[in-house]
Structures are given as structure tokens and as C-alpha cells.
C-alpha positions as CSV (number, residue, x, y, z in Angstrom):
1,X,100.9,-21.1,52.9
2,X,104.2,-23.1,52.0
3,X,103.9,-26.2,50.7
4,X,106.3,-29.1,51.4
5,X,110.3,-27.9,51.0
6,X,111.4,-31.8,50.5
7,X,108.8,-30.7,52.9
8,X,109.3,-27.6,54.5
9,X,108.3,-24.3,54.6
10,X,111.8,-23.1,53.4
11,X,112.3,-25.3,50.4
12,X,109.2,-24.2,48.9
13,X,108.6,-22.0,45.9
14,X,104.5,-22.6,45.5
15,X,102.4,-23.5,49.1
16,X,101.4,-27.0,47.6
17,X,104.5,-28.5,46.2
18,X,105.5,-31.3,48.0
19,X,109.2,-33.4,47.2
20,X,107.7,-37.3,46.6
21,X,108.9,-40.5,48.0
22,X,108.8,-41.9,44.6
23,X,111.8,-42.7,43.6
24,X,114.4,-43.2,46.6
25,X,117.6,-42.7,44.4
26,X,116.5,-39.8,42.9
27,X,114.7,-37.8,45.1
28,X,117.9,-35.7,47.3
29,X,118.6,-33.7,44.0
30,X,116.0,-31.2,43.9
31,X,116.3,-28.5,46.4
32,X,114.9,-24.8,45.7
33,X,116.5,-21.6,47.0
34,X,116.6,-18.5,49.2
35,X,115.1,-16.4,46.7
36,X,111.8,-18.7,46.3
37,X,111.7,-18.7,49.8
38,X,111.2,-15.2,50.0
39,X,108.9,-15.3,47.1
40,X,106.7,-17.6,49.0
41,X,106.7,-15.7,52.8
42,X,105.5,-12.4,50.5
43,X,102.9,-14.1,49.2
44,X,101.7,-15.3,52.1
45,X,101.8,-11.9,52.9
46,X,100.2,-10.1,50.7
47,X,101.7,-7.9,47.9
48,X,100.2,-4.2,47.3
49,X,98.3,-4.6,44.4
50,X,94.8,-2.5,44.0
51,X,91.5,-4.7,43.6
52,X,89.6,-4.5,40.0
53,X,85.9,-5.2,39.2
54,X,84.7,-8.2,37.4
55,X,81.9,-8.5,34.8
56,X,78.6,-9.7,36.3
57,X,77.9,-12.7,36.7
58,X,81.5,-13.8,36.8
59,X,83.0,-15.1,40.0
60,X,85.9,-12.4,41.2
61,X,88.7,-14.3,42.4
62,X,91.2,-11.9,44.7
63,X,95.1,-13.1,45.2
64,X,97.8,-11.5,46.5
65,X,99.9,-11.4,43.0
66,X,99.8,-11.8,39.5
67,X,100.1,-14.8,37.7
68,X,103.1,-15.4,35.3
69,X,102.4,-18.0,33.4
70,X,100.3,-21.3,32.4
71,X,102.1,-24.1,31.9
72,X,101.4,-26.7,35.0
73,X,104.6,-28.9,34.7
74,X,107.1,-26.0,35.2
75,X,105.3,-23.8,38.0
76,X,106.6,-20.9,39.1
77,X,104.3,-19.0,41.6
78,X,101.6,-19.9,44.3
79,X,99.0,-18.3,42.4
80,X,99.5,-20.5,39.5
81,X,98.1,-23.6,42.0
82,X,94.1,-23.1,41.9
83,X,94.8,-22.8,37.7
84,X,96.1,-26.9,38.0
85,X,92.7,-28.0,38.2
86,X,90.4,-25.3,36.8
87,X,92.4,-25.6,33.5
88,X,93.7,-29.3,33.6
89,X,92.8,-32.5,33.6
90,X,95.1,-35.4,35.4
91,X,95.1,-39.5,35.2
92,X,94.0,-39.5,38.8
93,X,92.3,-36.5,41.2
94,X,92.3,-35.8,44.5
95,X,89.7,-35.0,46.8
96,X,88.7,-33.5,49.7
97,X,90.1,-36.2,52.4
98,X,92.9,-36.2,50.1
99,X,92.2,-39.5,48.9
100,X,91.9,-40.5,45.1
101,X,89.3,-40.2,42.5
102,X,89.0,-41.0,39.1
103,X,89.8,-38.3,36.4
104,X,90.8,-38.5,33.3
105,X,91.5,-42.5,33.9
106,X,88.5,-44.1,35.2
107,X,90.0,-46.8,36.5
108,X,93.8,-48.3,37.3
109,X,95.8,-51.1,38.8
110,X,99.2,-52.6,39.5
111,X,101.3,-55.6,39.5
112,X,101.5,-57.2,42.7
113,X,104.6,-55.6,42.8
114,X,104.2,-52.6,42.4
115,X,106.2,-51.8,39.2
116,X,104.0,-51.6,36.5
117,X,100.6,-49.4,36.7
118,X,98.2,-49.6,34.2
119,X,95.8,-46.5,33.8
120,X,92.5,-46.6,31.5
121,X,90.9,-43.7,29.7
122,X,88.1,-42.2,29.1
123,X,86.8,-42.5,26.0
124,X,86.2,-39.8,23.6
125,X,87.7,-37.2,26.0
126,X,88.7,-33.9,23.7
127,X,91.2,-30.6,24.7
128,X,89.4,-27.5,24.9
129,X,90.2,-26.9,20.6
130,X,88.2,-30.2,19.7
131,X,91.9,-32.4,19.5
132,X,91.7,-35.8,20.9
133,X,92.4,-35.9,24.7
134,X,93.8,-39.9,23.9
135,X,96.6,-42.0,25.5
136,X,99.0,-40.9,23.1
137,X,98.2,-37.0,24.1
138,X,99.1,-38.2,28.0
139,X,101.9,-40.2,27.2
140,X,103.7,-36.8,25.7
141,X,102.6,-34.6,28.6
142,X,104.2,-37.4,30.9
143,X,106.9,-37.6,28.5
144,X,107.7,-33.7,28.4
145,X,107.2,-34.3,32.7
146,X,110.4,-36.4,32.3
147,X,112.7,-34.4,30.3
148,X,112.0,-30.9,31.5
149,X,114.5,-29.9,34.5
150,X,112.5,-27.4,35.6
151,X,109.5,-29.1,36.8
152,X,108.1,-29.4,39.9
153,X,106.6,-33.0,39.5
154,X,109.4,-34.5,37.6
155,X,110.9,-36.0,40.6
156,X,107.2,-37.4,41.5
157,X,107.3,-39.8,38.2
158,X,111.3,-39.9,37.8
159,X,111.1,-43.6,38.3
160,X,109.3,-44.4,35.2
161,X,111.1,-46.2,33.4
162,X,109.3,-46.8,29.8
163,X,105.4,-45.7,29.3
164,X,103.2,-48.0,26.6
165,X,100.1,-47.4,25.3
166,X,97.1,-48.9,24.0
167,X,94.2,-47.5,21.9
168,X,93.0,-46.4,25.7
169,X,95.2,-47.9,28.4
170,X,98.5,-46.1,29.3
171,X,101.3,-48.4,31.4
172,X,103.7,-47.1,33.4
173,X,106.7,-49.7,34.1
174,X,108.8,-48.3,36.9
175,X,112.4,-49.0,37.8
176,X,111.5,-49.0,41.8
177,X,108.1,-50.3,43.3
178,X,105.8,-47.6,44.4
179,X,102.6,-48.5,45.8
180,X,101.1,-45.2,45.2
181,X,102.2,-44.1,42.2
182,X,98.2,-43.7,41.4
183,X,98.8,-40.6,43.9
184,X,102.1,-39.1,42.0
185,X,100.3,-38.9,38.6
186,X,97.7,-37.0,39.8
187,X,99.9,-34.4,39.8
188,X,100.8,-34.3,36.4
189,X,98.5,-32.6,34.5
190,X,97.5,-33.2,31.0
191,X,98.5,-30.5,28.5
192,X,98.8,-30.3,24.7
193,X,102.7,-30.6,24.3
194,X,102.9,-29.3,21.5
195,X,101.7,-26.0,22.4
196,X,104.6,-25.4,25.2
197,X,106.6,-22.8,22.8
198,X,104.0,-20.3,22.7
199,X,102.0,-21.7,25.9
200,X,100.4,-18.2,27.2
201,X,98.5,-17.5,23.8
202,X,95.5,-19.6,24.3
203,X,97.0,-23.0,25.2
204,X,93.9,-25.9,24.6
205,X,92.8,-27.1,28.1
206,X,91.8,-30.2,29.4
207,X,89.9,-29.1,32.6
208,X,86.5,-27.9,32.9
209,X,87.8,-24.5,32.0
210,X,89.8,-22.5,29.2
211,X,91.6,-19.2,29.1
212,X,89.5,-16.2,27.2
213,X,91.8,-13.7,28.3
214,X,95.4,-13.6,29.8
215,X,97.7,-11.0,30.3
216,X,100.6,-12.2,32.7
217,X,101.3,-10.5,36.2
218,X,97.9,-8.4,35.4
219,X,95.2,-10.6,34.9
220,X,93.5,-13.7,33.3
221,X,89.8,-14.2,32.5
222,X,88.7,-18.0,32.4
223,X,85.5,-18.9,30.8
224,X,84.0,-22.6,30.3
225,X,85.3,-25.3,28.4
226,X,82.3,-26.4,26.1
227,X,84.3,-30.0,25.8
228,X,84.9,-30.9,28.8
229,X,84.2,-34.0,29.2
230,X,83.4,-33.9,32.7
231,X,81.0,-31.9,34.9
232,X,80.2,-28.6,32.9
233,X,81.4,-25.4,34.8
234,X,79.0,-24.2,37.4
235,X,79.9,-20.2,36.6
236,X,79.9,-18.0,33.5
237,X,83.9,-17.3,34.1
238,X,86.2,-16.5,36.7
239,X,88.3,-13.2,36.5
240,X,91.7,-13.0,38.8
241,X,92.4,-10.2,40.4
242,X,95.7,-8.6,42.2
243,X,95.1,-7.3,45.6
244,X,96.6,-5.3,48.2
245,X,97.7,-5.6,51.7
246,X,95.5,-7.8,53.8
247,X,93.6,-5.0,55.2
248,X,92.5,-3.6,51.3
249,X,91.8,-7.6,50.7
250,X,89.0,-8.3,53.5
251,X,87.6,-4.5,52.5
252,X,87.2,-5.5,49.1
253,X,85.4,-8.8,50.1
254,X,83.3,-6.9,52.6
255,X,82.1,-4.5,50.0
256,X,81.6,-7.4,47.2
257,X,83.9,-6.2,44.8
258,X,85.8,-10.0,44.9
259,X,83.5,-13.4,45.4
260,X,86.5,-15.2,47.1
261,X,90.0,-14.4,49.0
262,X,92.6,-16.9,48.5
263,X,94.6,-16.9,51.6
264,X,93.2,-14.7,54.5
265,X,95.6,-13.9,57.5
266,X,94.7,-15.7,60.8
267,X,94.1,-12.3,62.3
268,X,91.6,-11.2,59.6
269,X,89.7,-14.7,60.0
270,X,88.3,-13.8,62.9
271,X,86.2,-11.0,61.5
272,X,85.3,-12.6,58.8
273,X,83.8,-15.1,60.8
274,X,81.6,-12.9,62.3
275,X,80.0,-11.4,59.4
276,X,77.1,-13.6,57.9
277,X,77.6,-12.1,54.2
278,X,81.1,-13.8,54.6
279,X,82.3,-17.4,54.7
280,X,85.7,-18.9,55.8
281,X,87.0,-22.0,54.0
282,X,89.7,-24.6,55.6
283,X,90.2,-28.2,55.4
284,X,88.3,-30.5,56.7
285,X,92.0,-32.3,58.2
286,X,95.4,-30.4,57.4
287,X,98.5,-32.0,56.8
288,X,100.2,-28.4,57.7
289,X,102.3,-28.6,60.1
290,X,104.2,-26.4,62.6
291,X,107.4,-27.4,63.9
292,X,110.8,-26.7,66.0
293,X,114.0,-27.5,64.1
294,X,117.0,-28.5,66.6
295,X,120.5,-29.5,65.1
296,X,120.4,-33.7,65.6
297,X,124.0,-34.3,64.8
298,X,125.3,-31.0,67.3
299,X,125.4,-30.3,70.7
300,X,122.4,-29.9,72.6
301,X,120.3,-30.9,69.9
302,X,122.2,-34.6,69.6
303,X,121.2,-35.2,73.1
304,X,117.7,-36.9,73.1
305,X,116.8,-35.7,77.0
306,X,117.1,-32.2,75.1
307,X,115.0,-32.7,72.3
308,X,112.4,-34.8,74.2
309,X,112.3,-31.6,77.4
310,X,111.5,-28.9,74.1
311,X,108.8,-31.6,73.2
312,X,107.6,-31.7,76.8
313,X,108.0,-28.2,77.8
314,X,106.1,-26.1,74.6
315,X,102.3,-25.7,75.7
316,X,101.0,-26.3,71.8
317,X,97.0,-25.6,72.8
318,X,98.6,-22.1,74.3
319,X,100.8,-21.8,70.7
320,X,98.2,-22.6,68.5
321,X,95.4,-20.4,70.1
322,X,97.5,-16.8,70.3
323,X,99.9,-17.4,67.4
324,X,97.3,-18.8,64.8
325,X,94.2,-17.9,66.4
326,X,93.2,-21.4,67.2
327,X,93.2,-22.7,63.2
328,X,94.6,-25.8,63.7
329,X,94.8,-28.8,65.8
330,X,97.6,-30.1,68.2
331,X,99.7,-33.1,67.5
332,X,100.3,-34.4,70.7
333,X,101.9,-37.7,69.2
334,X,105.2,-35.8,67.8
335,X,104.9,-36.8,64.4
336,X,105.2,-35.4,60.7
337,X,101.6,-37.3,60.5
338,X,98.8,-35.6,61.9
339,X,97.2,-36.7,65.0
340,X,94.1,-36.9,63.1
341,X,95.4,-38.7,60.1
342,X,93.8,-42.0,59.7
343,X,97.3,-43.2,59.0
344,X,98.8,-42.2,62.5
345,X,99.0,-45.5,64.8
346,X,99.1,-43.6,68.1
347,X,99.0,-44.8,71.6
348,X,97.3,-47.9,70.5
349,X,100.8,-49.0,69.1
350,X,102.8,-48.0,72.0
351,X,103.3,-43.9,71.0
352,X,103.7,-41.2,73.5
353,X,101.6,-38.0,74.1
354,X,104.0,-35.3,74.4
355,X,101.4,-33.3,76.5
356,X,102.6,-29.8,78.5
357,X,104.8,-30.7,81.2
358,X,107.4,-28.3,82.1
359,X,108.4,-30.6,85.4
360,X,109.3,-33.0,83.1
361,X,110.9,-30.7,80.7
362,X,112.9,-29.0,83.3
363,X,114.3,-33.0,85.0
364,X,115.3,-33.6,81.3
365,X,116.9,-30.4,80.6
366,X,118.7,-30.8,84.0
367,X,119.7,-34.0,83.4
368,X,121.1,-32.9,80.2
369,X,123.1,-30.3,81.9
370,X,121.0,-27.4,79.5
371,X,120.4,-24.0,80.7
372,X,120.7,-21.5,77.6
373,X,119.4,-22.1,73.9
374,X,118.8,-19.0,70.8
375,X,115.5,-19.0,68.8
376,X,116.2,-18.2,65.4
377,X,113.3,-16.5,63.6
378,X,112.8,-14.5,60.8
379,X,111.8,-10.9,61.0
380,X,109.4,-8.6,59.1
381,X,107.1,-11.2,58.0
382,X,105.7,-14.5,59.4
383,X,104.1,-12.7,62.8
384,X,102.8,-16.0,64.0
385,X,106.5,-16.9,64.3
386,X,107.3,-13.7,66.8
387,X,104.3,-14.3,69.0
388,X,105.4,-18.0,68.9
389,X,109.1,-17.3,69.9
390,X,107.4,-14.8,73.0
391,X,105.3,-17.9,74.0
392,X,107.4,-20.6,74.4
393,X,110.5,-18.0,75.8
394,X,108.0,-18.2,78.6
395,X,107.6,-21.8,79.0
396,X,111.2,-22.8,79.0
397,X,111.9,-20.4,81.4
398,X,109.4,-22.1,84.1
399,X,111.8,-25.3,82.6
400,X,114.9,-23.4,83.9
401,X,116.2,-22.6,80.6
402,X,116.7,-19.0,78.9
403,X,115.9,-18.7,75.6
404,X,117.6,-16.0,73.8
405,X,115.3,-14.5,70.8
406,X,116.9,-13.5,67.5
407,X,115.2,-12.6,64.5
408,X,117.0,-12.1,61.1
409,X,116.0,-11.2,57.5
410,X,114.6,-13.7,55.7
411,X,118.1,-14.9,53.5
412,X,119.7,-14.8,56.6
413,X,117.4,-17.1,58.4
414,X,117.3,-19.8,56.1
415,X,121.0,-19.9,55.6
416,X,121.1,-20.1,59.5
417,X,119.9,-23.6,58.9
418,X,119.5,-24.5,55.5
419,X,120.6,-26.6,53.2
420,X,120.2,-30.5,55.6
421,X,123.5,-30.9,56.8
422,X,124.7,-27.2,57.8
423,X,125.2,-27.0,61.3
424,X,123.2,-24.4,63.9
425,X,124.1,-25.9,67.0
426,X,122.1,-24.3,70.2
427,X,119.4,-23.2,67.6
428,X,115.7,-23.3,68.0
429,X,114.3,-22.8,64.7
430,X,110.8,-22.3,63.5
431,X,109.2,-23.9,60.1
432,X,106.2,-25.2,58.5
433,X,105.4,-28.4,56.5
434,X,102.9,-28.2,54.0
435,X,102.3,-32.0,52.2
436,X,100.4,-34.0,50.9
437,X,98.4,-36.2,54.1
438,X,99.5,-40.0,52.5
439,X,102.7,-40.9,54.9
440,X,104.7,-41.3,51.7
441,X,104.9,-37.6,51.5
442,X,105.0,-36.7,54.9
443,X,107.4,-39.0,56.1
444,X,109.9,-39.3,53.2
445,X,110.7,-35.6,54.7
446,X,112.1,-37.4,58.0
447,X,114.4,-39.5,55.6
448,X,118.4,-39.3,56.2
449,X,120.2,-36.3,54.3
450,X,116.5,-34.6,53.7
451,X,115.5,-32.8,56.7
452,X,116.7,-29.5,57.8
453,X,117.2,-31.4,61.7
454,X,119.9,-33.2,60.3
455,X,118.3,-36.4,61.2
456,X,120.0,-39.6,60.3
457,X,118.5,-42.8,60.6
458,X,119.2,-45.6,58.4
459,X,116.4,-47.7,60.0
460,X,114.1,-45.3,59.8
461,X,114.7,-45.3,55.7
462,X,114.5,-49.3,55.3
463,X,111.5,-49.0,56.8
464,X,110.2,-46.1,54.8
465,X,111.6,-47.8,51.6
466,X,109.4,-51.3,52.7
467,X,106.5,-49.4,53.6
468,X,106.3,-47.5,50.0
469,X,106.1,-50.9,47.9
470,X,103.5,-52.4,50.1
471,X,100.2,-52.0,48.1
472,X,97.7,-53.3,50.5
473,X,96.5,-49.9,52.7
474,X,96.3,-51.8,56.3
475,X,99.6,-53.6,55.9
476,X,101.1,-50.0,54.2
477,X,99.3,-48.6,57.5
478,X,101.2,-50.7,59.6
479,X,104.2,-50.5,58.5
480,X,104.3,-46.7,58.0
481,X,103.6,-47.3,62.1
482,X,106.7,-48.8,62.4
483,X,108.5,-45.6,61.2
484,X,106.5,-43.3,63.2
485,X,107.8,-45.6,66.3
486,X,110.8,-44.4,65.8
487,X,110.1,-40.6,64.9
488,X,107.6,-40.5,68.1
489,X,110.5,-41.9,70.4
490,X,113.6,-40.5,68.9
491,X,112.0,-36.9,68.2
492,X,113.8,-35.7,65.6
493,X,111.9,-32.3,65.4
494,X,109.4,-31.0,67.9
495,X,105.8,-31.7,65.8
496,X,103.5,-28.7,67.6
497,X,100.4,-28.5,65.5
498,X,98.9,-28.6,62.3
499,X,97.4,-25.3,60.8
500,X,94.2,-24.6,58.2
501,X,95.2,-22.5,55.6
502,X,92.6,-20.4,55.5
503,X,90.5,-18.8,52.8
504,X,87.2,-16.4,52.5
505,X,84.1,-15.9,49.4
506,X,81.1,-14.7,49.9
507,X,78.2,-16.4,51.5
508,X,76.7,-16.6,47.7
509,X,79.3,-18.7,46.3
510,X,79.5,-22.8,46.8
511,X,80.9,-25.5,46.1
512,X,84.4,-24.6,46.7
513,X,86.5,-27.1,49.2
514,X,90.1,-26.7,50.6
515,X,92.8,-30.2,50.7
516,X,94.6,-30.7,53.4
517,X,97.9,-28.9,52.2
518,X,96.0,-25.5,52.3
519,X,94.7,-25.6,48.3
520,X,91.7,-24.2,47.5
521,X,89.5,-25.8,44.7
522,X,87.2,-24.3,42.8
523,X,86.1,-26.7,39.7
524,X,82.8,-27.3,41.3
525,X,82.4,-23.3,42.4
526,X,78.9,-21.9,41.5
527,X,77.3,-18.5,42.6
528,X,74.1,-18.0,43.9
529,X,71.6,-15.2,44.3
């Protein structure tokens, strides 16, 4: 789906982007547009392509589009995602929790302050063309990171200040502490630099794969990288193919003309389910998360009895199971960080369950003299939306509220609420978070002037900006508690549930995995017999 629009689903122009808590003077600048928006809802989608046959032996990899281009530090589509880590090689990986492994850097460590991270390399590591995979080839691919405007991951490193090398250790000194910068470079991915001119003709890879074949928007053919320096391919190549609508997709996988479906609808899951030839593939935890947007700094949404009754009076379990077919899990606690997380502090710190309770809902919206509120949806795409807005219609009206539905086109929509800081008082609005599971991503989104409920908080940001430089994980974990405190008590936005992203291959391939933002991963991807 979307990835993380500063954190949400409306800022996004690829499903796993996320907008970093890296540097905390820097970060407000990048914000993308209507346009990608609607880029990303019909790729979620599905976009009418027909399904093409692969060569034997290859793996057949089905998307809903074509892919533009290569180049990892300027992405432009979804699609281009999965290519980040069959093609390229970063400092630091992660994996399937979403922690951190090593990569191209087998081991790394900071000051005790935070501001200087020093990163050591593998030795003898070469691109796909035999060219020395060295410090001084990732110190240009960070340096290229900086000074290209375009980039998605420039605002993860922006607070680098200078990068030296050694004959294999790269430093990063940084201008702000970050205590998990380790996370931010895994991001960037190493490419040859001086290749980014003519980067679709066969650009030298650092990942366990390279490009044989690539026309853009029609198809790419990958085959192994033979100097790799990692774990050697597990397949003979992987082919990408354009499919059609979601019905033409799960055919095509039913009758084995694709190996694996990125992104399956959470009606066609079911089915898939229930045929043993098929596999789905989720995370093991998301960090996807469903929310209600209300206008904190405008009547009724600057009244906390109002925001705290919506909290009360939406059954999520309900939500979840008829809107997204029971892929996900609830988040009771109210928080941009998942019940489930191991970083959420819950009631053992004091938080409260917002469990179903339209009594409650209805004293509070009472109290708060509340009788009428809009839903603002989107229409045409995004179904889960609709059958959500029907839902919880229902449920505040057994609060004593009427909730009027309205569904617009999809420009429409977001300017109804978007950029933070326009004002949609009386609005219920519908979005999706899709970040990264570390608290730094998640709840840098809840920081003033960033989020689309217009929430302000300047304690809330000194204690994000403390929590980010503390390198120890338990005293990071309890301070990042300290900030969820506040975002449990004050609810800023009403945290429903996290959602899998859902995917679907054949019972015959392994070793793919899914990360908690939704992105498949298919490095270690084999087929059997």
C-alpha cells in the first residue's frame, strides 16, 4: 500500500517511503503532491495491463505497472521498491522484525553522542562489472544522496555534515545527534555514481542481482550477479511482468503463468487462502496503520471529549474484520506505534485501552454538546474506506451522533485536508500510515506542523527530539514512552488498527518474507519442484 506521507497515506508517492526523524531542522521541507497520491491509490489498485510468460525456470514476478526506471536514490514508482534490494547493496539491512543486519558494513558504532558513526566494510566487495565496491565508491553514492533534490532518502541522511574515509571504514559526522542513524543508511543504496547519466543501460549492481534486460514501463529481466559478494541468488532470473485488474492477476497466478503477486486485494486473499497450490505472504508485525483524521486546532476536533468519544465509539475488531477482511490487528492503545510493537509501553506505563464503548462515547459527545459530524472519503478507489465510512456511521449513531457520508474524487479529497495546517473543521477523514516500526519513524509523524490533524504539541517534540539521541535501546524505549503518554491521552488522531499488506506466489516458491511496512523481499527467493 502507501508508505509513510511524512507518514501518511496521502503524502506518499511509493508504499514504503517513510519521511525520517533525522534531522529535526530539516525534515518539514519535503512534502509530495496530489498527483503522486493518485499515482499510489491506482497502484494499489491495479492498472490494466495483460500478463506475459516467463522463460522456464525463471521466477515470474506479476505487478500492477511497469517500471520506469533504476536508479534507487531518486524513486519514482512503487514498483521500483522490491528492485532496492534485489539490485543493491546498502551499509546496513533490514530484516524481517524490522531490525538491523549487517550488509555491506559488517559492523558499526557511534560516539557516545551520537554524532559521529563509523561504518566498516567488507573487504574485497566488487559491483556487478568487476569495479571495486570500496569506501570511496559509498562515500559518492552518499554523496550524490546529498546533493540530488529529488530523492527520496535525502532528507534521511540530510544531517551529515562531512563523510571520511579510510582504506575500509567510512565516518559519518553529523550536525544533530541521531541514535539510529545505523537505520537511515540502510536506505541508501549503493550504486556506481558515475553511471547515473545513462543509468537504464546496464547500470553495475551491488546486490545479489543484475539487469540482463530492461525496457522501461514494459519489462525488466534480472539475472544473478556472479560477484556478489554475498549469498548467491537462489533463482536462474526473475522476469517482471504488467498485470491487469485484480481479477486477471489472481487468474494468472491460479493458472501458473506468474510465481508471485505483489500486492493482492483483501477480497482476493481470501481465496487464495483456500487453494493449497497458492500461498499468501504478510508480515509477521505491521507498522501499517489505519486511522481517523479530525481537525485539532478547529471546532469539534479541538475539543478532547470529542476526539476521545470517536476513539471510544469506533468498534475497530468490527472495522478490521468487514473492511480488510480481518488482515490486521487492533491498536487498542491509540498510538502511531503498534500495539504489538515491542517499543509500545502500554498499560504497564499508565496508557489507556480505547476498547468499544459507545455509552461512553455518547456521555462525551454529550458533554461536548456534539450531534452532527461529515466523513470525508474518497470515491472510486480505496473500497475498504466506503465499507469503513458505512460501519462506523452505524456506531456513532448508537452514540447519538449523525454522521453525514461524503465521498469525493481523489484531488478533491486530499485538498479537503491536506497540506498540515488547512483547516476541515467537522471532518472525519480516513488515512493510512505506512513506516517504518522504530518510533523514530512513526512518531516523528505526530511532530507539530507535520501531521495532517493539525496537532501541535511542543512537548510532545522535546520529548521526541531527547528520545532520538538516546543510544541505549531501553532508555530510547522509555523515553519514546514518554511521548506516547501524551499521544495516548491527548489523541491527536483516532489509531484503529494496523493492516498486512498482503501478497501471493505459488506454493513452489520460498524464501520470500514481507517487513512490516508492507515490502516484499525477495533476495533469498528460490523455486522448488
Amino acid at each position: 500500500m502507501a508508505h509513510s506521507l511524512r507518514g501518511s497515506f496521502i503524502e506518499e508517492t511509493t508504499y514504503t517511503r517513510k519521511k525520517q526523524p533525522m534531522d529535526v531542522s530539516s525534515l518539514r521541507s519535503k512534502k509530495a503532491t496530489a498527483a503522486g497520491v493518485a499515482f499510489v491509490l491506482a497502484l494499489t489498485l491495479g492498472i490494466n495491463f495483460a500478463p506475459s510468460q516467463a522463460a522456464s525456470r525463471n521466477l515470474v514476478y506479476g505487478s500492477a505497472a511497469g517500471i520506469p526506471q533504476l536508479n534507487p536514490i531518486i524513486l519514482t514508482s512503487a514498483t521500483e521498491m522490491p528492485l532496492t534490494t534485489l539490485l543493491w547493496a546498502g551499509l546496513t539491512s533490514r530484516n524481517e522484525s524490522g531490525g538491523l543486519d549487517p550488509d555491506l558494513a559488517t559492523r558499526w558504532n557511534a560516539n557516545a553522542s551520537a554524532t559521529q558513526w563509523t561504518f566498516t566494510l567488507r573487504q574485497g566487495a566488487k559491483f556487478s562489472d568487476g569495479s571495486p565496491l570500496n569506501t570511496k565508491a559509498v562515500k559518492a553514492a552518499f554523496e550524490y544522496t546529498l546533493k540530488t533534490p529529488v530523492s527520496q532518502w535525502k532528507i534521511e541522511i540530510d544531517m551529515v555534515d562531512s563523510i571520511r574515509t579510510t582504506a575500509n571504514t567510512i565516518t559519518f559526522i553529523l550536525k544533530t545527534p541521531n541514535a539510529v542513524f545505523s537505520e537511515a543508511v540502510a536506505d541508501i543504496r549503493i550504486i556506481k555514481v558515475s553511471e547515473v547519466d545513462n543509468f537504464n543501460k546496464n547500470p553495475s549492481t551491488s546486490g545479489p542481482y543484475k539487469v540482463a534486460k530492461f525496457t522501461p514501463n514494459v519489462s525488466l529481466n534480472l539475472v544473478p550477479n556472479p560477484n556478489y559478494y554475498g549469498a548467491k541468488a537462489g533463482l536462474t532470473g526473475i522476469d517482471f511482468t504488467k498485470l491487469g485488474d485484480s481479477t486477471a492477476a489472481v487468474n494468472a497466478l491460479r493458472a501458473g503463468s506468474i510465481d508471485y503477486l505483489d500486492h493482492l486485494t483483501f477480497a482476493d486473499a481470501a481465496s487464495v487462502k483456500s487453494n493449497s497450490a497458492l500461498q499468501l505472504l504478510r508480515a509477521k508485525t505491521s507498522s501499517q496503520t489505519v486511522v481517523l483524521h479530525m481537525d485539532n486546532q478547529n471546532a469539534p476536533g479541538n475539543n478532547i471529549k470529542v476526539r476521545q468519544a470517536m476513539a471510544y465509539a469506533v468498534n475497530r475488531q468490527s472495522l478490521l474484520d468487514n473492511a480488510y477482511f480481518g488482515q490486521g490487528t487492533v491498536s487498542a492503545y491509540n498510538t502511531v506505534v503498534a500495539d504489538a510493537s515491542p517499543w509500545q509501553c502500554s498499560a504497564k506505563a499508565g496508557l489507556t485501552k480505547y476498547t468499544y464503548d459507545p455509552a461512553k462515547a455518547k456521555k462525551l459527545f454529550a458533554e461536548a454538546g456534539i450531534t452532527k459530524l461529515t466523513w470525508w472519503g474518497v470515491s472510486g478507489i480505496l473500497p475498504e474506506f466506503t465499507t469503513m465510512a458505512e460501519i462506523i456511521q452505524a456506531d456513532l449513531k448508537k452514540a447519538g451522533v449523525e454522521l453525514t457520508i461524503k465521498n469525493s474524487e481523489v484531488g478533491a479529497w486530499v485538498a479537503g485536508f491536506y497540506p498540515p495546517g488547512t483547516k476541515y473543521p467537522g471532518l472525519v477523514v480516513p488515512n493510512i500510515f505506512s513506516l517504518q516500526p522504530d518510533p523514530a519513524y512513526s512518531m516523528y509523524y505526530m511532530k507539530s506542523g507535520g501531521n495532517e490533524s493539525n496537532w501541535n504539541n511542543t512537548q510532545y517534540d522535546t520529548l521526541f527530539d531527547k528520545a532520538i539521541t538516546v543510544l541505549k535501546p531501553a532508555a530510547r524505549k522509555a523515553a519514546w514512552c514518554e511521548g506516547l503518554k501524551l499521544e495516548n491521552s491527548q489523541t491527536p488522531i483516532v489509531a484503529m488498527f494496523n493492516i498486512f499488506t498482503v501478497h501471493a506466489a505459488s506454493s513452489s516458491v520460498k524464501g520470500i518474507w514481507v517487513a512490516p511496512n508492507g515490502m516484499a523481499h525477495l533476495e533469498g527467493a528460490s523455486l522448488g519442484s
